[in-house]
KOLKEMAR-773433 format. One line per field, with one value per atom (N, C-alpha, C): residue number from 1; residue in three letters; atom name; x, y, z. Coordinates in pm, whole numbers, plus 50000, padded with zeros to 5 digits. Example, Ala and Ser with C-alpha at 12.3 -4.5 7.8 and 13.67 -1.06 7.14 Angstrom:
BEGIN
resi = 1  1  1  2  2  2
resn = ALA  ALA  ALA  SER  SER  SER
name = N  CA  C  N  CA  C
px = 51319  51230  51320  51285  51367  51290
py = 49431  49550  49670  49775  49894  50003
pz = 50780  50780  50780  50708  50714  50787
This chain:
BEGIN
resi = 1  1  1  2  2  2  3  3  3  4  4  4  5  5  5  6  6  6  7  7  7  8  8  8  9  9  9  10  10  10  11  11  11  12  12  12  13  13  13  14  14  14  15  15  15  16  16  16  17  17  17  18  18  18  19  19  19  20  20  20  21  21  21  22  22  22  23  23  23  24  24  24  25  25  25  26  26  26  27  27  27  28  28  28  29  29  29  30  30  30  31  31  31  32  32  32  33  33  33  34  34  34  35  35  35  36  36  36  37  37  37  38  38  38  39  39  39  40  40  40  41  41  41  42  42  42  43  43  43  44  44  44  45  45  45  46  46  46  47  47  47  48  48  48  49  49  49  50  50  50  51  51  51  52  52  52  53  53  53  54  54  54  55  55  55  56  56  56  57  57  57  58  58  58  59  59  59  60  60  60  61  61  61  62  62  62  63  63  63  64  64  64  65  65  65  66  66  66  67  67  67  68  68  68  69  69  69  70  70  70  71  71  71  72  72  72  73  73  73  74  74  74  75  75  75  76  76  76  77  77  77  78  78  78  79  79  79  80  80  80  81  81  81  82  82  82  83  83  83  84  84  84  85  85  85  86  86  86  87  87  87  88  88  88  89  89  89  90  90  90  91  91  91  92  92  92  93  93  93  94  94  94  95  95  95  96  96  96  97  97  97  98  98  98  99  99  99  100  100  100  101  101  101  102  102  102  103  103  103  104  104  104  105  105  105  106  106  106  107  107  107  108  108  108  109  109  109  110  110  110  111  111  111  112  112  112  113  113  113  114  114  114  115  115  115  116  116  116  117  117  117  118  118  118  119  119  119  120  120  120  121  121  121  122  122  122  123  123  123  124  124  124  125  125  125  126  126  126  127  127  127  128  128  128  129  129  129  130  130  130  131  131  131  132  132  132  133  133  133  134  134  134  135  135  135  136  136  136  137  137  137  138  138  138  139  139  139  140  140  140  141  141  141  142  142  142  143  143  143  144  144  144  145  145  145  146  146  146  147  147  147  148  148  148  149  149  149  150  150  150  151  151  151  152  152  152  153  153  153  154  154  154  155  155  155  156  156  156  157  157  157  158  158  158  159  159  159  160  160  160  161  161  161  162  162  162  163  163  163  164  164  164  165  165  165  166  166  166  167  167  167  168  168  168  169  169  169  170  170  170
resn = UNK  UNK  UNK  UNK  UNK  UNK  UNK  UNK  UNK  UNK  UNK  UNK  UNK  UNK  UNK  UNK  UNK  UNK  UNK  UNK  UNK  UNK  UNK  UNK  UNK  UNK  UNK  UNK  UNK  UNK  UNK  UNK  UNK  UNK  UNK  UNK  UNK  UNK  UNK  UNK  UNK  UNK  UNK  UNK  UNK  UNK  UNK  UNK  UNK  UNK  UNK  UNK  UNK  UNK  UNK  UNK  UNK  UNK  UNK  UNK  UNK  UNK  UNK  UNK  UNK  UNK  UNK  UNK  UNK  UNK  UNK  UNK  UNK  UNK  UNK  UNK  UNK  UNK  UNK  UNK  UNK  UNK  UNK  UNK  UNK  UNK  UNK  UNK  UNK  UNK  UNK  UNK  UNK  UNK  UNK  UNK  UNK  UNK  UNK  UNK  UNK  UNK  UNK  UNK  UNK  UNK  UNK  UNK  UNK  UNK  UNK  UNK  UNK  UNK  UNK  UNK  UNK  UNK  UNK  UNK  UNK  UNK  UNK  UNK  UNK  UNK  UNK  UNK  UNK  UNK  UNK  UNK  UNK  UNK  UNK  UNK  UNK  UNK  UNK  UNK  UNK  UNK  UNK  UNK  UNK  UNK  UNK  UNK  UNK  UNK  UNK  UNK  UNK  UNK  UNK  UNK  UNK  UNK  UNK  UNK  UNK  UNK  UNK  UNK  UNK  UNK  UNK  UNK  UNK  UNK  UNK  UNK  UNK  UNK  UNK  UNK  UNK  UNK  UNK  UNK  UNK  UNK  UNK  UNK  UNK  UNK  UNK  UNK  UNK  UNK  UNK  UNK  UNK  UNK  UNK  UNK  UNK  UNK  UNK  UNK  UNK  UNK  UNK  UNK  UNK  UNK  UNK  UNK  UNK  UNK  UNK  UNK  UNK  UNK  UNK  UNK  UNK  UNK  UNK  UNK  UNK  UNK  UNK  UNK  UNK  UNK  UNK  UNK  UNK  UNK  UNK  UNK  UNK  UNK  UNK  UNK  UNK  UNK  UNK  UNK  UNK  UNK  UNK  UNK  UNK  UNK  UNK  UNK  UNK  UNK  UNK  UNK  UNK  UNK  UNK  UNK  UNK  UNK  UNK  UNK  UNK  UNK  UNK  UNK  UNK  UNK  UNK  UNK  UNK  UNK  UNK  UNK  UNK  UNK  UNK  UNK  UNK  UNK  UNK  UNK  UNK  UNK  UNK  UNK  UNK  UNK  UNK  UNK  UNK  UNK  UNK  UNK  UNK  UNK  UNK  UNK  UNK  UNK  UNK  UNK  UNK  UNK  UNK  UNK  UNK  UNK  UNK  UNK  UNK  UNK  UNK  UNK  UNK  UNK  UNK  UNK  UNK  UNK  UNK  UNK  UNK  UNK  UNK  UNK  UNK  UNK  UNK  UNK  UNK  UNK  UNK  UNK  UNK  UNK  UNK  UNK  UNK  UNK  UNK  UNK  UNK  UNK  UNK  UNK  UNK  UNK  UNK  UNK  UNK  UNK  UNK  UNK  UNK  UNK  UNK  UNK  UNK  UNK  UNK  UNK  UNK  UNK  UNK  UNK  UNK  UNK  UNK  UNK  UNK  UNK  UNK  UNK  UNK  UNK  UNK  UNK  UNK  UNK  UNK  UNK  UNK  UNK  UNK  UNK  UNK  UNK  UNK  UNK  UNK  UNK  UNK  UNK  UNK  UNK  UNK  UNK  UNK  UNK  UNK  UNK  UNK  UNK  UNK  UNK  UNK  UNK  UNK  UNK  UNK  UNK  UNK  UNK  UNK  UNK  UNK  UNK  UNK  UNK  UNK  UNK  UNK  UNK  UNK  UNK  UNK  UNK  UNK  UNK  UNK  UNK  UNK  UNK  UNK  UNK  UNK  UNK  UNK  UNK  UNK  UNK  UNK  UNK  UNK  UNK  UNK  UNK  UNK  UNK  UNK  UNK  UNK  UNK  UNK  UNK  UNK  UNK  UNK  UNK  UNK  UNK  UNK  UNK  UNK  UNK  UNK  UNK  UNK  UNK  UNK  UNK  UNK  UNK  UNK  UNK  UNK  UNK  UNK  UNK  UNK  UNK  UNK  UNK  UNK  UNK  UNK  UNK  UNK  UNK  UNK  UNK  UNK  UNK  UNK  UNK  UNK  UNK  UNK  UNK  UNK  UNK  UNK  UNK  UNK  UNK  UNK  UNK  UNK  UNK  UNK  UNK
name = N  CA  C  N  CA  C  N  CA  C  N  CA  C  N  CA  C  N  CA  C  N  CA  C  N  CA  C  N  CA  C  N  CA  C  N  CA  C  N  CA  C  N  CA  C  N  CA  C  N  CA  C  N  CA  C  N  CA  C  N  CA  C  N  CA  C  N  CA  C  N  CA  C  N  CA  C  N  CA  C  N  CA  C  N  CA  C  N  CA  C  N  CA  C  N  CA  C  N  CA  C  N  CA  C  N  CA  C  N  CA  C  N  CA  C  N  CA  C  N  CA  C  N  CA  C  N  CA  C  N  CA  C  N  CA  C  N  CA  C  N  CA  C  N  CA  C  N  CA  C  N  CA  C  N  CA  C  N  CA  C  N  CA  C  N  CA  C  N  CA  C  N  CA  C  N  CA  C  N  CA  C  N  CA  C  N  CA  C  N  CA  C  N  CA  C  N  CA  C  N  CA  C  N  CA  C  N  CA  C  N  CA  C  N  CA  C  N  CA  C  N  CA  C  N  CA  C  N  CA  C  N  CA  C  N  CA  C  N  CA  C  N  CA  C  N  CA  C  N  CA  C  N  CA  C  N  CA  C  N  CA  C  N  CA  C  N  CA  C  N  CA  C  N  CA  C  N  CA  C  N  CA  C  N  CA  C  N  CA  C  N  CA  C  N  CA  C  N  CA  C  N  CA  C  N  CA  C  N  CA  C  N  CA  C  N  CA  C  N  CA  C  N  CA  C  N  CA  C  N  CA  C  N  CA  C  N  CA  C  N  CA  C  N  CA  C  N  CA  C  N  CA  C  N  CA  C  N  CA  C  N  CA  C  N  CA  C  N  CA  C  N  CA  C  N  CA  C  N  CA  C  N  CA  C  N  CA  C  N  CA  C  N  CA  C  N  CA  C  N  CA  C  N  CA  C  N  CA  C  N  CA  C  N  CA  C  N  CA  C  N  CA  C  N  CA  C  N  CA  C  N  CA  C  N  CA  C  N  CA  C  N  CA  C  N  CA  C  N  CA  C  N  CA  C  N  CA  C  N  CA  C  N  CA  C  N  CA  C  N  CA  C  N  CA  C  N  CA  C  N  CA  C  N  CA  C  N  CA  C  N  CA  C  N  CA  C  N  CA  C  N  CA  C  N  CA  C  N  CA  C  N  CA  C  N  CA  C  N  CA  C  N  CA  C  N  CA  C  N  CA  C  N  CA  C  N  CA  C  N  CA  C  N  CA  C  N  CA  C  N  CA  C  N  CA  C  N  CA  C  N  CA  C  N  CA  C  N  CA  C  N  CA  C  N  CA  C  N  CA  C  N  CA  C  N  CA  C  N  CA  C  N  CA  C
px = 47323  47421  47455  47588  47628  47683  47640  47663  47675  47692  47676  47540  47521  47376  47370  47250  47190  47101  47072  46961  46817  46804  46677  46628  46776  46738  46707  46710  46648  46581  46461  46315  46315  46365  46381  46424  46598  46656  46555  46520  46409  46358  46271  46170  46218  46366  46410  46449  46489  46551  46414  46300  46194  46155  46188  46176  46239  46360  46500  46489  46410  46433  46511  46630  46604  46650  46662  46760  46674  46811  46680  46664  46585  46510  46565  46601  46621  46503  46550  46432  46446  46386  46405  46548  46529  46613  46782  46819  46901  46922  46850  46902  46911  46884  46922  47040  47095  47208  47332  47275  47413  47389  47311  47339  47356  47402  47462  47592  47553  47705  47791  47757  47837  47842  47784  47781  47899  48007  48156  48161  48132  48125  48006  47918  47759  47775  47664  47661  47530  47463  47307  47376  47281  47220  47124  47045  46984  46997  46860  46806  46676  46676  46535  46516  46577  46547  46501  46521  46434  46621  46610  46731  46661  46801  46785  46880  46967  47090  47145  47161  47216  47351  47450  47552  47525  47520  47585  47689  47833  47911  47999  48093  48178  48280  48376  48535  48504  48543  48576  48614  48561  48598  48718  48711  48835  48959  48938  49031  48996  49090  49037  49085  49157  49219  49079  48946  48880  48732  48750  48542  48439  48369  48262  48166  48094  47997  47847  47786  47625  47551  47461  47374  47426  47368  47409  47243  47148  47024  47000  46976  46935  46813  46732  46583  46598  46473  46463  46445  46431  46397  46564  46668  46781  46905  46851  46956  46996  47060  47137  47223  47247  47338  47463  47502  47651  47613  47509  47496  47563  47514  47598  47740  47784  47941  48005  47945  48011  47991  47895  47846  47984  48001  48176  48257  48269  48426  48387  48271  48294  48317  48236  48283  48398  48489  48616  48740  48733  48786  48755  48658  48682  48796  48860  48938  48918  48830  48781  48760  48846  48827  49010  49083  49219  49223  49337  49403  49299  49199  49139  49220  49248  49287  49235  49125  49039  48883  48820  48652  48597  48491  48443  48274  48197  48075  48003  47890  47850  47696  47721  47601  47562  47431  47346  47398  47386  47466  47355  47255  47160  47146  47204  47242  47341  47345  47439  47446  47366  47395  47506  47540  47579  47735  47711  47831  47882  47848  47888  47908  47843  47907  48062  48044  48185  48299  48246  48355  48417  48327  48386  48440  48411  48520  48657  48637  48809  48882  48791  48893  48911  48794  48846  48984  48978  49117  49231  49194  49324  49316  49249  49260  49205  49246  49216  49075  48962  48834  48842  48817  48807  48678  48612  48488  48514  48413  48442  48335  48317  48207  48163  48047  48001  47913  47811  47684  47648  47626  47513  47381  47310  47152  47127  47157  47137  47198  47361  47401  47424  47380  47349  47212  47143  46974  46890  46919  46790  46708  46743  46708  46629  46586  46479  46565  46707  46738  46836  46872  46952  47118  47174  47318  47375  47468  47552  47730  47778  47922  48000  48109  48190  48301  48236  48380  48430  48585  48690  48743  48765  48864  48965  49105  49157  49308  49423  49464  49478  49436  49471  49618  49634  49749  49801  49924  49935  49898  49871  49812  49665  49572  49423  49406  49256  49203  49136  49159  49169  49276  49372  49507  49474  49319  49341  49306  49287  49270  49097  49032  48881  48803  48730  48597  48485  48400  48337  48207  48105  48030  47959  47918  47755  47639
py = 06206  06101  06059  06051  06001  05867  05780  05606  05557  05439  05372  05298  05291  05222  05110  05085  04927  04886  04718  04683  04723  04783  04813  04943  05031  05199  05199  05090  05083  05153  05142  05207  05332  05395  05525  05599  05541  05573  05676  05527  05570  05712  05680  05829  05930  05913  06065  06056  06009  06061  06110  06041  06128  06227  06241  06428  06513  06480  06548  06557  06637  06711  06779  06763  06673  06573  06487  06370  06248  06209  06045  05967  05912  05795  05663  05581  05449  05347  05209  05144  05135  05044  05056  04937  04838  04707  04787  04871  04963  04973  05048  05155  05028  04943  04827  04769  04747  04686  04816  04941  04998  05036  05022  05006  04885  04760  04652  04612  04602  04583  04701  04786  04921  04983  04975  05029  05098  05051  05110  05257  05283  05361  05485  05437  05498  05562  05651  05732  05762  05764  05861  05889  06053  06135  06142  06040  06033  06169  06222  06278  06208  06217  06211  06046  06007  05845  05826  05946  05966  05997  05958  05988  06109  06226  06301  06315  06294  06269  06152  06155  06018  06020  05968  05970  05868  05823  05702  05696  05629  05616  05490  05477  05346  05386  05290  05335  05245  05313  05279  05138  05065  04916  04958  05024  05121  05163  05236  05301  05285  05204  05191  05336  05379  05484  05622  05622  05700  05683  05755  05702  05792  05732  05785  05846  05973  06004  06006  05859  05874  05965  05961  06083  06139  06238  06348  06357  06349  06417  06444  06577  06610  06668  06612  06641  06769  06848  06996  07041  06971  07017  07039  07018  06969  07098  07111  07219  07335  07358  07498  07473  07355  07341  07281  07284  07238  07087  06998  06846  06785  06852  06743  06784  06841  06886  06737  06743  06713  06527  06522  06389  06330  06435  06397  06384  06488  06458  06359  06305  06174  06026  06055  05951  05933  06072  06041  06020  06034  05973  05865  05783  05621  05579  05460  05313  05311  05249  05191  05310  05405  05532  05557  05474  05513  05499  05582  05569  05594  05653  05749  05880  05927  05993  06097  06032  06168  06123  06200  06166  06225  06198  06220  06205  06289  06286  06322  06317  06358  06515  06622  06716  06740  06794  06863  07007  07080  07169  07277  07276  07345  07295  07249  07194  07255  07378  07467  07480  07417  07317  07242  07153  07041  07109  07174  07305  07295  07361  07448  07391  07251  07148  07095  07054  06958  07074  07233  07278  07329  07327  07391  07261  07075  06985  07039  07036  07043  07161  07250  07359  07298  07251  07199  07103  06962  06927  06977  07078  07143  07071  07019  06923  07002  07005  07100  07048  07157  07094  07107  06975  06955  06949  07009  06969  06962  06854  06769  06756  06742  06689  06556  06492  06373  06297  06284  06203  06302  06339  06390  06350  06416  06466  06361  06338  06329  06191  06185  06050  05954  05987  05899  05870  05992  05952  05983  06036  05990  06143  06205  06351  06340  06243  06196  06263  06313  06331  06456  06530  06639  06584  06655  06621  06606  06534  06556  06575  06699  06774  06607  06613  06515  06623  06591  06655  06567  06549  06541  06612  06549  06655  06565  06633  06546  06586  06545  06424  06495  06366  06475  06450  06570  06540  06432  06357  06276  06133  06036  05911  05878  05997  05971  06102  06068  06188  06198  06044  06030  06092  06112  06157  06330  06353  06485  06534  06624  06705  06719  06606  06612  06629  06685  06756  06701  06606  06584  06598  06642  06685  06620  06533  06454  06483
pz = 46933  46937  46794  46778  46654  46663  46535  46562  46448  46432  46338  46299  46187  46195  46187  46231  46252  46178  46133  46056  46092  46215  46266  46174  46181  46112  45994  45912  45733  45695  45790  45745  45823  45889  45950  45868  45780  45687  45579  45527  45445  45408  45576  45564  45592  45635  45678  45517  45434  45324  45226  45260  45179  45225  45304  45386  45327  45277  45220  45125  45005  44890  44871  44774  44684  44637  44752  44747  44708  44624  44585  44688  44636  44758  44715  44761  44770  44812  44766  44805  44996  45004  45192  45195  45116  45079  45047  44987  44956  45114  45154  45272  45370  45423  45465  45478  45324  45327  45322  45336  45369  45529  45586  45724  45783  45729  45790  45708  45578  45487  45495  45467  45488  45645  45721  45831  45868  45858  45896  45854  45699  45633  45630  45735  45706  45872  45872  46012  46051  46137  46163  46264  46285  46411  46467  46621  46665  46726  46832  46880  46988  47049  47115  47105  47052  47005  46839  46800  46625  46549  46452  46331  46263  46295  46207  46145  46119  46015  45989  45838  45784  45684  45669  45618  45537  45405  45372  45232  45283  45209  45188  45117  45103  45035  45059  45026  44859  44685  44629  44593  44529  44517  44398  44312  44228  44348  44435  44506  44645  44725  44830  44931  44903  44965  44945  44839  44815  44876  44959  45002  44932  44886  44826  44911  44921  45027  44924  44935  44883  44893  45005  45040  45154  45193  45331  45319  45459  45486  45628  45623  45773  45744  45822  45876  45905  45805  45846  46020  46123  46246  46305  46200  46294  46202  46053  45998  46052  46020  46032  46177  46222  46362  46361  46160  46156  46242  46195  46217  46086  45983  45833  45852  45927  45917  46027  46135  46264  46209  46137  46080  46009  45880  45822  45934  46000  46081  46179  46222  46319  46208  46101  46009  45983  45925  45852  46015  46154  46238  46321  46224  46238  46205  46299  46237  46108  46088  45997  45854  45874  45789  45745  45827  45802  45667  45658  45505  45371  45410  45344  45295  45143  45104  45037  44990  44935  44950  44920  44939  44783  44764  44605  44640  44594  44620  44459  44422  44326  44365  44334  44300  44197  44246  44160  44070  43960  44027  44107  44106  44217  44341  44392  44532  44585  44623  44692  44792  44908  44997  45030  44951  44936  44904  44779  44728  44864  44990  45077  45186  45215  45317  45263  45155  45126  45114  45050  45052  45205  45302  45419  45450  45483  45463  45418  45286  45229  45351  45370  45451  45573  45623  45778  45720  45648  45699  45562  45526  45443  45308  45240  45113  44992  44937  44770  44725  44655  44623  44461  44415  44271  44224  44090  44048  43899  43875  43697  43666  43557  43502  43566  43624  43655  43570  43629  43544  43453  43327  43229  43266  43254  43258  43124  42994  42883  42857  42884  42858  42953  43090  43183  43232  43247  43259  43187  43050  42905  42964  43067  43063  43203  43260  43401  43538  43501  43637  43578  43670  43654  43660  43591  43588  43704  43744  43844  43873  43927  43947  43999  43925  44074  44138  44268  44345  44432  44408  44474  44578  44719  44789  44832  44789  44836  44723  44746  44884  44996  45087  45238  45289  45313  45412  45487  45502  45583  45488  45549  45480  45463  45542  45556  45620  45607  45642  45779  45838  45964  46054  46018  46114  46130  46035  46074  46215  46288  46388  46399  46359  46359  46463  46483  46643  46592  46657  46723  46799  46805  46885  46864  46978  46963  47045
């Protein structure tokens, strides 16, 4: 089942994201307030009554037309079933997703993973994939964290990336 999250899933959040190497971890207080302040924007994939996928993102306080996608983590018991895919397209055909024009995420560049989710996005709804320079390794984290790509996809077609032809599967 795909949903929105609740203040209850904080700490679920959490531990599914320390499962997920190599994604940073947040405090639990973090993952909290983007499943009640952000919630609109944020997604899990229950199973069984357990979260194994987590979305969390927010539309640009810069660009509201741009949502940012934070982390993507799916619990190793659940990969390889096209769950981080179906996760975007139930997110980006929310309401509350209209008039979304482009999405922007930040990688690793050894996260080819990540490479290979967002780029099959851009193809599902037709939107051009951009990559830039992001964070420096050096002049953003003093060398403690690996650099990070920004990619852009986007603009989408239409006024959002809601009006696209998005599927579903929960």
């Amino acid at each position: 089942m795909l949903r929105k999250p609740t203040g209850q899933d904080g700490i679920a959040i959490n531990r599914l994201i320390a499962a997920c190497p190599p994604l940073d971890q947040n405090s639990v207080y973090c993952n909290l307030l983007q499943c009640t302040d952000f919630a609109d924007t944020c997604i899990v994939a229950e199973r069984a009554g357990r979260i194994v996928g987590w979305i969390s993102a927010y539309r640009s306080p810069k660009a509201n037309d741009t949502l940012f996608i934070w982390q993507v983590a799916v619990h190793e018991d659940a990969r390889g079933s096209g769950l981080a895919g179906r996760m975007l397209d139930d997110l980006l055909a929310r309401d509350e997703c209209a008039g979304i024009a482009r999405l922007q995420t930040t990688i690793t560049p050894d996260n080819q993973g990540s490479f290979a989710l967002f780029r099959s996005l851009a193809a599902r709804i037709d939107a051009p994939f951009h990559e830039a320079a992001g964070f420096e390794s050096q002049t953003h984290f003093q060398g403690l964290h690996a650099s990070e790509r920004l990619i852009t996809i986007g603009p989408v077609a239409g006024s959002g990336a809601r009006q696209r032809p998005l599927q579903s599967a929960s």
